[in-house]
N, C-alpha and C positions, 0 to 999 in steps of 0.2 A: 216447649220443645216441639219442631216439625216430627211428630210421631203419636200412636197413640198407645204404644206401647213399647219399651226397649229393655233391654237387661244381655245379660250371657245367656246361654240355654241351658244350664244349670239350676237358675234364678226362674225359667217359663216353664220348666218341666215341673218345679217345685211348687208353682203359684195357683193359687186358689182362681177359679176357672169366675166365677161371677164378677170377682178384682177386677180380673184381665177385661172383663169384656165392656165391663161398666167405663173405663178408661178409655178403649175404641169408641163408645157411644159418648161421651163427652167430648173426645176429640172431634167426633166429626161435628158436635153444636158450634163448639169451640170455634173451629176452621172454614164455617162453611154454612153455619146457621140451617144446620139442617137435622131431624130428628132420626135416631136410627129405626129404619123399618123394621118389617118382619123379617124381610128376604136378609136386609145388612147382617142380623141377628146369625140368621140362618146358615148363612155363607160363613159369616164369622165363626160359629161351632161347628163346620165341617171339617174349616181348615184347624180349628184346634185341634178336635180330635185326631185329627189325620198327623199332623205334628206330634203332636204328645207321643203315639205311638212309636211313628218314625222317628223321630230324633231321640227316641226314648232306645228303641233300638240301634242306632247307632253310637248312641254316647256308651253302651254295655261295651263294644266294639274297641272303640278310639277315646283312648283317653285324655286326648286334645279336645276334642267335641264340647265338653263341659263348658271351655272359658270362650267359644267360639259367641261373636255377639250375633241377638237376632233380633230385628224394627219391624215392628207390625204398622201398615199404615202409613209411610213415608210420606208426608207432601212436599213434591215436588216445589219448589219456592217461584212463585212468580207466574206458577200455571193451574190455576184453581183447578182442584176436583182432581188432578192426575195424582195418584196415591198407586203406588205398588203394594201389593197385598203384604209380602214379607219379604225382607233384605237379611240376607243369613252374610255375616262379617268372619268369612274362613281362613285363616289364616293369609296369604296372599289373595285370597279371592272375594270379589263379592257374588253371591249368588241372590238372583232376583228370581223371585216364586210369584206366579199365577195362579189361586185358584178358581176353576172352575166348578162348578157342579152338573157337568155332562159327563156323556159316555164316550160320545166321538169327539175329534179335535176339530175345533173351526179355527177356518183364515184369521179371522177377525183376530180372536183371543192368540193366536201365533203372532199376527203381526204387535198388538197390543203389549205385550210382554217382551219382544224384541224391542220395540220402541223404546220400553224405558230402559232396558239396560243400553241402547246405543247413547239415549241423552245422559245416563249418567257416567258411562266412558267418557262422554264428550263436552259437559259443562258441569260437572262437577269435579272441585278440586283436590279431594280427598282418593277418589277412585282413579284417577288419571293415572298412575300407574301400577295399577292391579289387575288383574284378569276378571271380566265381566263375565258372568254366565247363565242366560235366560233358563228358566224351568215351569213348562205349563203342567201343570199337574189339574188332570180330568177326575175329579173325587170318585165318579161313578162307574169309573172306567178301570177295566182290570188287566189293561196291557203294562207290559212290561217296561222298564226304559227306554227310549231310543233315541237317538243323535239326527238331529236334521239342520246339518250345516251347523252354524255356530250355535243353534239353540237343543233344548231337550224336549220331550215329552214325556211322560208317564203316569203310568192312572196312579192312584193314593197307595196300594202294597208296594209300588216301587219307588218311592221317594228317599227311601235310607240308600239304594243302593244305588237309585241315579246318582247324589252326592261326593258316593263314594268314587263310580264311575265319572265325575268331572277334574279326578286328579286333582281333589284341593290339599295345599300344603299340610306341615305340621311345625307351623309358627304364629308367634303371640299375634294378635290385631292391635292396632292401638284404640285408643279409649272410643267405646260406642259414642258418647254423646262428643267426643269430637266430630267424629264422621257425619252427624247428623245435622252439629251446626256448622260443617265445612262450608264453603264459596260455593254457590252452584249460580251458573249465570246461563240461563237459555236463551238459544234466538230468535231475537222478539220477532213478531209479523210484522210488515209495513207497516198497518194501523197501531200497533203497540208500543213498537219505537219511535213513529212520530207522537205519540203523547208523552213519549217517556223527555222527547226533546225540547217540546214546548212546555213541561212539567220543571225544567231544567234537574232531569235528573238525569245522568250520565249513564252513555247506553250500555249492556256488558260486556266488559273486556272479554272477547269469546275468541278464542286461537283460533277461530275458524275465518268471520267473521273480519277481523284485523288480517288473517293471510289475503281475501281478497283483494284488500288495499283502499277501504273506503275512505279511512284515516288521512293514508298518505295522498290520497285523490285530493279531498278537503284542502288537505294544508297546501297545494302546491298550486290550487285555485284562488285561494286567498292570498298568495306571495303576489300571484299575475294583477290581481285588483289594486294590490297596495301599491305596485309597481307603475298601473295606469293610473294611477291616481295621482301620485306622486309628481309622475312625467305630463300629467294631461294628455295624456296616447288613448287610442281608442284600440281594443283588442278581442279576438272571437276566439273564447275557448270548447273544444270538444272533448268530452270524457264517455270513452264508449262502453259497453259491457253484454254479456248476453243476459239472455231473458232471468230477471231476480237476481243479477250482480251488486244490486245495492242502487244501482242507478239513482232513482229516486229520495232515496232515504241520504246519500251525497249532497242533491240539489238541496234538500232542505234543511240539512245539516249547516249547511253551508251558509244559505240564506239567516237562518235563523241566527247562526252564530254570527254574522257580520252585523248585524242588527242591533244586537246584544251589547257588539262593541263599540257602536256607533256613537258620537258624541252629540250628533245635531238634535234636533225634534223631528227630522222627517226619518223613515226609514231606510236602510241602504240596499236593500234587493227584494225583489218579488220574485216568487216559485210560481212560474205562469204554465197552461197545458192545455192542450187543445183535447184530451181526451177528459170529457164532462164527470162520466161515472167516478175517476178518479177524486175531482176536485173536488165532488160531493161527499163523496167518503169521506175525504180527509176531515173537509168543515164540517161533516155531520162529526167525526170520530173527535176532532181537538173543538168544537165547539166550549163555549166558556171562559173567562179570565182566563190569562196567566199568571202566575204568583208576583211576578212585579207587572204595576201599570195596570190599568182598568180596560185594557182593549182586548177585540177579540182576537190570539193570535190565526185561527183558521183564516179572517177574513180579509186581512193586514198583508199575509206571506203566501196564502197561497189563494191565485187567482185563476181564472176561465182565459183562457189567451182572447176570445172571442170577444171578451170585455175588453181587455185591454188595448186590442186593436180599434173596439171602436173609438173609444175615449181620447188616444193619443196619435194613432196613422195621420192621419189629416193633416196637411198642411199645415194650417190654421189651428189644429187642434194645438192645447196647452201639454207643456210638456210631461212626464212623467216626474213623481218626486225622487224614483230609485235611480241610480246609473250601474247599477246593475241587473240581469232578467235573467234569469235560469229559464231557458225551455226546456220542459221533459219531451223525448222522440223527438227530438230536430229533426231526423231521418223523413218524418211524416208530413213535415210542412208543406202547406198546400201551393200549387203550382199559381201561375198568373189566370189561367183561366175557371179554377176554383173560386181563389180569390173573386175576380170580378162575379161571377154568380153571385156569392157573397157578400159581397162590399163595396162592390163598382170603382175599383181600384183595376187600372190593368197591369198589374205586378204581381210578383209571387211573394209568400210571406217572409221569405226571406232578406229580398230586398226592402219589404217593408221595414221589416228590425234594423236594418243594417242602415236605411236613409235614418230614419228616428235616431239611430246612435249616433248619427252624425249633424244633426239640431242640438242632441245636449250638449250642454256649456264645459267644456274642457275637457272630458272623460268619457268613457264610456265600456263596458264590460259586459259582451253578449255571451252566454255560455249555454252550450249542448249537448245536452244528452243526447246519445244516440245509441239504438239496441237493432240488432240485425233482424230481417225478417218481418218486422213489427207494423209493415202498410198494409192499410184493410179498409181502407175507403177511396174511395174515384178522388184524383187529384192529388192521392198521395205516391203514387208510383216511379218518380224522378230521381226523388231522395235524395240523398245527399251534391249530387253536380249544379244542384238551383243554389246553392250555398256558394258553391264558386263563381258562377254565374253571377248573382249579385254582387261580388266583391269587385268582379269588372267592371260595373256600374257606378261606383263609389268615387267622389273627388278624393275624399282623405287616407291617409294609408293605414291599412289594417294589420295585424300582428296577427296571424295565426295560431295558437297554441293544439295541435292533437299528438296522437300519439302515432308509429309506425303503421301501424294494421289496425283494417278493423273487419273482421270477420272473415280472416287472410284477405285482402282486399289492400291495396298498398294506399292507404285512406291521405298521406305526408302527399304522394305525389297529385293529388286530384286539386290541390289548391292555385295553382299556377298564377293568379290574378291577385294574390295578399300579396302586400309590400314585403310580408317574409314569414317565414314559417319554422317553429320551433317545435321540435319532436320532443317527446314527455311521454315516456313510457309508462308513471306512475298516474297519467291518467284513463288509463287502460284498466278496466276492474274484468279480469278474466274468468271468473269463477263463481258460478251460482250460489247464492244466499238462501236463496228461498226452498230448495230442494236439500236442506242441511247438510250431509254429506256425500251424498252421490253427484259429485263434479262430473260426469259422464252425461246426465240427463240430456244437456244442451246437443250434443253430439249425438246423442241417442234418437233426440226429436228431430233433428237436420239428414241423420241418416235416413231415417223411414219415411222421411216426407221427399227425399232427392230419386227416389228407389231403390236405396239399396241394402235392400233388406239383410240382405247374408250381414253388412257392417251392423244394423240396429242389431241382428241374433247376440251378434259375439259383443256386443257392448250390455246386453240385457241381464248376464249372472254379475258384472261387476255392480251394476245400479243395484238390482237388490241384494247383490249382499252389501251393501253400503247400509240397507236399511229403509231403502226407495221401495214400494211396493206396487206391482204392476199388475193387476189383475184385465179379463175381458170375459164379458156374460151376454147372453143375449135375455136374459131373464133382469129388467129394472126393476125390481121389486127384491133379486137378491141383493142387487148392487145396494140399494136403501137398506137393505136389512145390515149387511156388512159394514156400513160408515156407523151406523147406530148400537150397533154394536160394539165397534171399535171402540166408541168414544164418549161407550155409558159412564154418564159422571164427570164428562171434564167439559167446565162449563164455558171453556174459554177455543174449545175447536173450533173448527168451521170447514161442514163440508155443505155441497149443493150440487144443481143440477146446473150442467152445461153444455150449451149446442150452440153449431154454426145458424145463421142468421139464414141462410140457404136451405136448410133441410126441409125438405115437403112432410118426411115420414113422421115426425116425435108425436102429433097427436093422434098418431094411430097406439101410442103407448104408453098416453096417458099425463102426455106434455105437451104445453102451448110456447110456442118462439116464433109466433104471427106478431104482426105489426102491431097489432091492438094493445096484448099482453107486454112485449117490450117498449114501446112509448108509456105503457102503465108502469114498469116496472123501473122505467128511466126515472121516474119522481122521488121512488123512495129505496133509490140502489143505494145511498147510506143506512137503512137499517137493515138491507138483506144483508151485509158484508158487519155490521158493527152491534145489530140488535142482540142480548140474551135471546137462549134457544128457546125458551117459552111466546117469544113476539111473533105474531102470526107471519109477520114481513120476515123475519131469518130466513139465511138459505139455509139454516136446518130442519125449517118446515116440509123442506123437498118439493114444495110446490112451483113456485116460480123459475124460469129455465133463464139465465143470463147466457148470454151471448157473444164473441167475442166483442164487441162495441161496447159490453155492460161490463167485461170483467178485465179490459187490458190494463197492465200495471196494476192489478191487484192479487190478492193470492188466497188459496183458502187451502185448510191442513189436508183434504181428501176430496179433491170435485170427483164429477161423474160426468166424464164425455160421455157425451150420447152423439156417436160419431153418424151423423145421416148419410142421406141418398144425393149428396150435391157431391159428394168423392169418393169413388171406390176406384177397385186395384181392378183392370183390364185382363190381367196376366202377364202385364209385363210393366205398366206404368199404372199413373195415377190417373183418373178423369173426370170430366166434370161434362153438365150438360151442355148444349150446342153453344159454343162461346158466339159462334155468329151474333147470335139474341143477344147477348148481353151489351149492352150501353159501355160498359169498361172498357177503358185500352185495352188491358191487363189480365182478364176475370180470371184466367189459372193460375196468375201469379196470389194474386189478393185469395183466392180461396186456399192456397197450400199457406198461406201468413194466416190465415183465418186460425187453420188449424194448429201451426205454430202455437198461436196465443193460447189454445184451446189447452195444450198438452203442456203448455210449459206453466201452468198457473199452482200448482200441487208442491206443498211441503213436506208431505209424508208419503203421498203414492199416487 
C-alpha cells in the first residue's frame, strides 16, 4: 500500500503507539531506501500525540468522527519523497495536515501543504469531487485556528476545532484503501515525460494536460504527413503555444511516435533545435536503450539543428534519411546574415530548410514550433516573416498549415507567398503546462514586462490562488532557505539559481553568470537539470547560475530569478543600459525576451 499507515480513527486512537510508528519506519525503507532518523522519529511522536488528543477530543464530540478514515504518510505515486504527513478521509472532505514543529508559520511549509492538497484535487481520481482542505498545524505554537484563503493554520490545542470549523460533513467515506490505491496521474516535467515517451510508457491522462490540446495537436500533424506522403506535396506546418504549452513534448511526441510506426529501416523524423542546453538535457535525461531495438533513442530523435545544417545544407551535401524535421522555436531561426557568420551560406535558415525540402525525393514535411517572445540572441529578431520570405523563393508549391493567431498576431495572413494556406485551430496549444494550474502566469509575465503594472497587480491573487506562488526578497540566502525547505524530502524537485546573461551585480551576492562560469556550465547543463540533489553539478546545489541561453525550453519546480541591474523600472517604463553600445539591432527587445524566459521557467512559483 502507498502509505505507512491507514485505518478509521477509531482503529489509531486504539493502536498501540510503537506498531504505529514501526510501520512509518518500514514504510519509508520500503519506499525510498531510506532509514528513519531521529528527527523522522521525532516529528513522528509529535504529531501522534497531538492527534491522539485531538481527534480524541473530537471523536467524545461527534459521533461520525470514529468511522472517519485517517493515512499517515501518503506517497504521492510517481513523485518520490512527496508524502503528506496525514490525509483525514471526512465525510465529503479530504483534509490534508502538515505537521510542523515551529512556533511561527513559514511561506515554505504554507506553500508546501497547499501544494499537495492542489495536486490531489487535481490528479487524483478519487478526491476529484470532494472538497480539499489544507491544514498546517505549528505543534509549538499556541495560536488559535485561522483561515488564510483556502487553507488553515493552527498551533496543536487547536486542531479538534479547526476541523470542526472546515464544515466537514456527517457521511459515510468509502473504503480507505480504495482511496489510496485510486488513479493519481501528475504532470510529469519535460524531462519526465520525455523518458516516459521513449520508455513507451503512455503519458497521464491529466484533464489538464489533454485541455491544452497536445493530443489533438499530434494527431492532426500526423494526418498532414500521411497526407504529403501519400500526395508526394511538400508542406510547412506551424503549431504555436505560449511559454510550457507543451510545445516541446508535441515535437517529440510526435517524432517518436511516427517512428515507431514506420515500416522502413531508416527513421521517419528528427526533433532538431538550435537551443544546445536543451538538446543536452534531453540526451543526457533519455540516454540509454530503448526497450525495443539496441539504439540510442536520445541520439536518433533528437538533434543540435547546428549538426544538421551542417551535414545536409550543401548543395552537394547527401540527403537526409527523415522527410520529416520538427524545429523547436521556428520563431528564432537565424537571419541570412547569421547564417553566413556561421556557415557561409548567404541565406537565412529558413530558406535553408525549405531549399532541402525541395531536393528530397517526393515529399517532404517541415514543422514548427513557435512560442512568442522567445528571441534572445543577435540574428534572431525577424522571426517569423523570414519564413514567408523563403516561401517566395521556392520553385515548388508549399501548403501552409497554422492556425488563426499567434500571440493575437493574425499569424494566417503573414503567409502570402505559400501556394495555399490552411487554418487549424487545433494546432494552437494556448495554455501553460508547466505552471500546472495557474493559466494566467503567461499574461501575468507579458503584463509586467509591457508596463503595465496595474494589469500584472489584478492578474497576481488569481495565479496564486491557483497555487502559483510569487514571492520577492532582497535577502538570497532566504530565497535558498525557502526552496530547501519547501522541498525537504522530495527527491525529484528541482529548483536553482537564475540570471539574465547581462547583469553586472549577482557576484556581489554571491553568484557568478561571467562568461567563464557559463561556457563551464554549458558542458554539463544535463546534470544541473537531471542530476539527483546530492550531485555537486544539480541546481539544487544553488551554486551554478543558468541563464536564459542555459535554461530556454526547460523548467524547474521553483527557480530563483535573481532579476539584475541590466533592467529596472525608470518610474514609468523599463530600461536598460545605453542601447547605442550595444552591437544588437534590438538590445530592448532581446533583454525584455531575456526576462520572459527568466519568469516563465517555474512549475510551482
Amino acid at each position: 500500500m502507498r502509505s505507512g499507515w491507514y485505518g478509521s480513527i477509531r482503529e489509531f486512537l486504539a493502536c498501540d503507539r510503537e506498531n504505529w510508528i514501526q510501520n512509518l519506519e518500514s514504510h519509508l525503507l520500503s519506499s525510498l531506501g531510506d532509514v528513519a532518523s531521529r528527527s523522522n522519529r521525532t516529528a513522528w511522536l509529535n504529531s501522534h500525540r497531538v492527534l491522539q488528543d485531538q481527534l480524541g477530543q473530537l471523536a467524545s464530540r461527534r459521533a461520525d468522527v470514529g468511522d472517519w478514515g485517517i493515512v499517515f504518510e501518503y506517497e504521492l505515486p510517481r513523485e518520490r519523497g512527496r508524502r503528506p504527513d496525514v490525509v483525514i478521509l471526512a465525510g465529503q472532505s479530504v483534509l490534508v495536515l502538515e505537521f510542523k514543529d515551529f512556533a511561527d508559520t513559514l511561506p515554505a511549509h504554507v506553500d508546501q501543504v497547499a501544494a499537495y492538497a492542489r495536486d490531489l484535487a487535481s490528479y487524483q481520481s478519487a478526491t476529484h469531487h470532494h472538497s480539499v482542505i489544507p491544514i498546517l498545524v505549528n505543534t509549538l505554537s499556541s495560536s488559535p485556528p485561522a483561515e488564510s484563503g483556502s487553507l488553515w493554520i493552527t498551533g496543536a490545542a487547536g486542531l479538534a476545532s479547526c476541523i470542526e470549523r472546515t464544515g466537514v460533513s456527517i457521511e459515510p467515506w468509502m473504503q480507505i484503501a480504495d482511496w489510496i490505491q485510486s488513479a493519481y496521474a501528475p504532470l510529469p516535467s519535460l524531462v519526465r515525460a520525455a523518458r516516459m515517451i521513449f520508455r513507451h510508457e503512455p503519458l497521464p491522462r491529466i484533464k489538464q494536460a489533454e485541455s491544452t490540446g497536445v493530443n489533438e495537436a499530434v494527431t492532426a500533424v500526423a494526418s498532414i504527413i500521411e497526407h504529403a506522403r501519400s500526395r508526394s506535396e511538400r508542406h510547412l506546418v506551424f503549431v504555436t503555444g505560449v511559454p510550457g504549452a507543451g510545445k516541446t513534448l508535441t515535437g517529440l511526441q510526435l517524432v517518436y511516435t511516427l517512428t515507431l510506426a514506420h515500416d522502413g529501416d531508416r527513421p521517419a523524423g528528427v526533433f532538431l533545435s538550435g537551443n544546445g542546453p536543451l538538446v543536452s538535457v534531453l540526451q543526457y535525461a533519455l540516454k540509454g536503450p530503448a526497450k525495443r531495438g539496441s539504439f540510442d533513442p536520445s541520439r536518433v530523435f533528437v538533434r543540435d539543428v547546428l549538426a544538421f545544417v551542417r551535414d545536409h545544407i550543401g548543395p552537394d551535401s547527401p540527403l537526409p534519411p527523415e522527410h520529416v524535421w520538427v524545429y523547436d522555436e521556428a520563431q528564432r531561426a537565424w537571419d541570412a546574415d547569421k547564417v553566413a557568420e556561421k556557415h557561409q551560406y548567404q541565406m537565412s535558415e529558413p530558406e535553408m530548410f525549405l531549399r532541402l525540402g525541395e531536393r528530397m525525393p517526393e515529399w517532404a514535411v517541415m514543422i514548427g514550433l513557435i512560442g512568442s517572445g522567445q528571441e534572445i540572441f543577435r540574428g534572431e529578431e525577424r522571426g517569423m516573416e523570414q519564413w514567408n520570405q523563403a516561401l517566395a523563393k521556392m520553385a515548388s508549391n508549399w501548403t501552409v498549415h497554422c492556425p488563426s493567431l499567434d500571440a493575437q498576431k493574425r499569424l494566417a495572413e503573414l503567409f502570402t507567398s505559400a501556394a495555399t494556406v490552411e487554418i487549424d485551430e487545433t494546432l494552437s496549444l494556448d495554455h501553460s503546462l508547466r505552471s500546472h494550474l495557474a493559466l494566467d502566469l503567461p499574461s501575468w509575465v507579458a503584463a509586467l514586462l509591457t508596463g503595465d503594472i496595474a494589469g500584472a497587480g489584478s492578474l497576481a491573487p488569481t495565479i496564486r490562488s491557483a497555487g502559483f506562488n510569487l514571492y520577492i526578497t532582497q535577502d538570497i540566502n532566504a530565497a535558498k532557505e525557502y526552496v530547501r525547505s519547501r522541498y525537504a524530502g522530495d527527491e525529484d524537485a528541482r529548483y536553482g539559481l537564475l540570471a539574465s546573461n547581462k547583469d553586472r551585480s549577482l557576484p556581489k551576492f554571491g553568484g557568478r553568470n561571467d562568461y567563464p562560469i557559463q561556457k563551464k556550465l554549458k558542458n554539463h547543463i544535463g546534470p544541473y537539470f537531471v542530476d539527483p540533489p546530492e550531485s555537486r553539478r544539480s541546481c539544487r546545489q544553488l551554486d551554478d547560475v543558468a541563464t536564459p541561453f542555459e535554461c530556454q525550453g526547460l523548467e524547474l519546480d521553483f527557480p530563483i530569478v535573481c532579476w539584475g541591474d541590466d533592467l529596472w523600472w525608470d518610474g514609468s517604463k523599463w530600461a536598460i543600459r545605453d542601447p547605442r553600445r550595444s552591437q544588437e539591432p534590438d538590445p530592448y527587445r532581446l533583454r525584455l525576451n531575456g526576462y520572459q524566459v527568466l519568469l516563465t521557467r517555474g512549475r510551482d512559483g
